[in-house]
N, C-alpha and C positions, 0 to 999 in steps of 0.2 A: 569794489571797483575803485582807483585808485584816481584824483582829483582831476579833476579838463582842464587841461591850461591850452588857452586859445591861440593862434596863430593865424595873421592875414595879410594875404598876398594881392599882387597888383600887377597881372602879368602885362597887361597893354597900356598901363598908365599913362604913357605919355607918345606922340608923335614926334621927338626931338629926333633929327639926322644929324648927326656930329660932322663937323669939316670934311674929312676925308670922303666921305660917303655920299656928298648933296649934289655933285653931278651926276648919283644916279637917277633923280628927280627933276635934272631943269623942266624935261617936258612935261611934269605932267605933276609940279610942287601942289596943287592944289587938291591934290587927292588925302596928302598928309592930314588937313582938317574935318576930312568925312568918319565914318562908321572904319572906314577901312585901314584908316590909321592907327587911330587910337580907340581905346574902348570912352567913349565921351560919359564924362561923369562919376565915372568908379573911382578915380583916385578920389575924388572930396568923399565920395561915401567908405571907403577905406579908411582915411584917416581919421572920418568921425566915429568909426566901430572901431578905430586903435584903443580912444580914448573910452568910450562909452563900456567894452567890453574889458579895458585893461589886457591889451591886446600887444603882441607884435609885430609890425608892419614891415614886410619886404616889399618892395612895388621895382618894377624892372626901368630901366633908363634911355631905351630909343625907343623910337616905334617899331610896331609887327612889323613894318614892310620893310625893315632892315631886315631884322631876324625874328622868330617866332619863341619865345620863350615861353609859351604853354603848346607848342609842341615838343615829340620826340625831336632830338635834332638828326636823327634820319628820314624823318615824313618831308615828304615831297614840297610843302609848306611852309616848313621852316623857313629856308629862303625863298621867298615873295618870287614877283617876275623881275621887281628892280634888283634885286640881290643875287639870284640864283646863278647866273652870268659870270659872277666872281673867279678870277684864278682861286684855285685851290689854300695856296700861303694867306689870301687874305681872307676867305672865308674861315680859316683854324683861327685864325688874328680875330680876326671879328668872335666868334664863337667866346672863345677864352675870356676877352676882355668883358662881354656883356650878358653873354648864354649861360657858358659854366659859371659867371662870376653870383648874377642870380639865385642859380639853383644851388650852390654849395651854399651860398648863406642857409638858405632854406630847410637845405638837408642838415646842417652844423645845429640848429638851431631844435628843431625836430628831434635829431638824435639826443641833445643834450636834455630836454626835458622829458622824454623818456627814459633818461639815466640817471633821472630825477625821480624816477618813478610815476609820472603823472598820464596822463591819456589827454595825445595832441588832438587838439579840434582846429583843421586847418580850415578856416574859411577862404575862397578863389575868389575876391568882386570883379566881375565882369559886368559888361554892357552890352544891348542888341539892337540892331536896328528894325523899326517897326515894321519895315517896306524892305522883303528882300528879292527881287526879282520881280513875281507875280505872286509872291506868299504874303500876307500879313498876317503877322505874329500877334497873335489872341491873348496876351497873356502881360501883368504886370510885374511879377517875377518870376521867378524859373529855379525850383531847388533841385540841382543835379547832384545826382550821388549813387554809388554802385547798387544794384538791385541784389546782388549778392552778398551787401558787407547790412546784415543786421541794424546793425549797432549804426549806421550810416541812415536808415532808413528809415525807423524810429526817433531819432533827431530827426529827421527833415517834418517826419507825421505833426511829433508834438508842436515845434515850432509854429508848421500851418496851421494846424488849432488855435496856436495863441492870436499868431496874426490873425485872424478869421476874427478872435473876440475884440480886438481891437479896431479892426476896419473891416464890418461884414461883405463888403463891398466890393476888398481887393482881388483881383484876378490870381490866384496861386499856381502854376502847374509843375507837376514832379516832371524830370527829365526832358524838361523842355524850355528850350527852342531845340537844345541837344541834347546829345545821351550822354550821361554821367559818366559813363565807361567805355568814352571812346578817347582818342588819343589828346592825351593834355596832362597837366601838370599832376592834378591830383590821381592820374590812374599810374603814372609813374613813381610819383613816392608809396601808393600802394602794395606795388610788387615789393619796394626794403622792409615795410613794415607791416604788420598783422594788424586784423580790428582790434585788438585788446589793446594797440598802442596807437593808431594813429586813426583818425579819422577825417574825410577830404568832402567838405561840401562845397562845391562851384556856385555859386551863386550871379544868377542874370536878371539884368533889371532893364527893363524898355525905356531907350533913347528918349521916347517920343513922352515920356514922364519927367526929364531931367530937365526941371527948371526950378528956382530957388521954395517955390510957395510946396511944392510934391515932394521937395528933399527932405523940407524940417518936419513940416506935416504927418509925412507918410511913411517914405523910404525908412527914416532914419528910424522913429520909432517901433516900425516895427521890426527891423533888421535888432535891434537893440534888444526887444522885447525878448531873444534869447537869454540874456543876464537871469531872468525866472522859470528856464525852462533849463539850463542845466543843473540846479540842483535833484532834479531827476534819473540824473546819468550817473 
């Protein structure tokens, strides 16, 4: 099997709306700082698994509710309800500047350490909110990943073993709050590449956990603790 070089993405990292686009928020600017803005929290735990893991980091530059960069940019989602209203010329404008500009990093990056020879382990950090409707989410992380890709599934097993040994405690669940193979980033670069070359774990961590004492503590280490679980791979 030929070496994991790791790769980590940040698709909702930030709720920044650039000039042109902020009157589509005067009514209702204060939703940009909830769950529905941004994914709250994954960019700091992103950037500390750039370093920890020896990692690459792509993280995207507006908020979801401009545009959806861990969707297809055909899903009905992609553009929000602020967005979706757009004339056509400024929705391609918009796309190009921040949607494709994202994903070809992503995919350039992907493709060249496979011509490297090596097998991508892309990690997704995302974030969830504890409280979603009348659901509450039972769970401290969430390792999403295709039930079909082997190789996908077995990393996520060994992994929750390690974290298990480390914090008996912590809440773990496979494909949830979501299903790993439903419309998002990593079920998309699946379709360019095989399990022999790429590998896409979504990883969701509870809102309601992100505060400084649970990041250093807990998140961090044991998100990390993969560094001893891929020489198994």
């Amino acid at each position: 099997m030929p070496p994991v070089s790791v790769i980590i993405t940040c698709e909702h990292a930030s709720n920044f709306i650039p000039k042109p686009y902020r009157h589509l928020f005067i009514k209702e600017h204060s939703i940009l700082a909830t769950h529905q803005g941004y994914d709250i929290g994954a960019l700091s735990v992103a950037k500390k698994l750039k370093k920890d893991l020896n990692a690459t980091l792509f993280h995207s530059q507006v908020s979801r509710l401009l545009i959806d960069t861990n969707r297809s940019i055909h899903h009905p989602n992609c553009f929000s309800r602020f967005s979706k209203n757009l004339i056509k010329k400024d929705k391609v404008l918009l796309a190009q500047k921040y949607y494709h500009y994202h994903l070809s990093r992503i995919f350039q990056e992907v493709e060249k350490k496979i011509q490297s020879k090596k097998l991508v382990l892309h990690l997704a950090i995302h974030s969830f909110t504890h409280q979603l409707n009348e659901e509450t989410r039972n769970n401290d992380i969430g390792f999403l990943y295709d039930p079909k890709r082997e190789s996908e599934k077995k990393i996520c097993t060994a992994w929750k073993k390690k974290c298990f040994l480390i914090q008996p405690n912590i809440k773990i669940r496979m494909n949830y709050p979501y299903k790993g193979n439903s419309d998002c980033l990593t079920t998309n670069l699946r379709k360019r590449w095989n399990s022999s070359q790429y590998m896409g774990i979504e990883i969701e961590l509870n809102q309601k956990l992100m505060n400084s004492y649970f990041l250093k503590k807990i998140y961090i280490p044991l998100l990390s603790s993969l560094q001893s679980v891929l020489p198994q791979f």
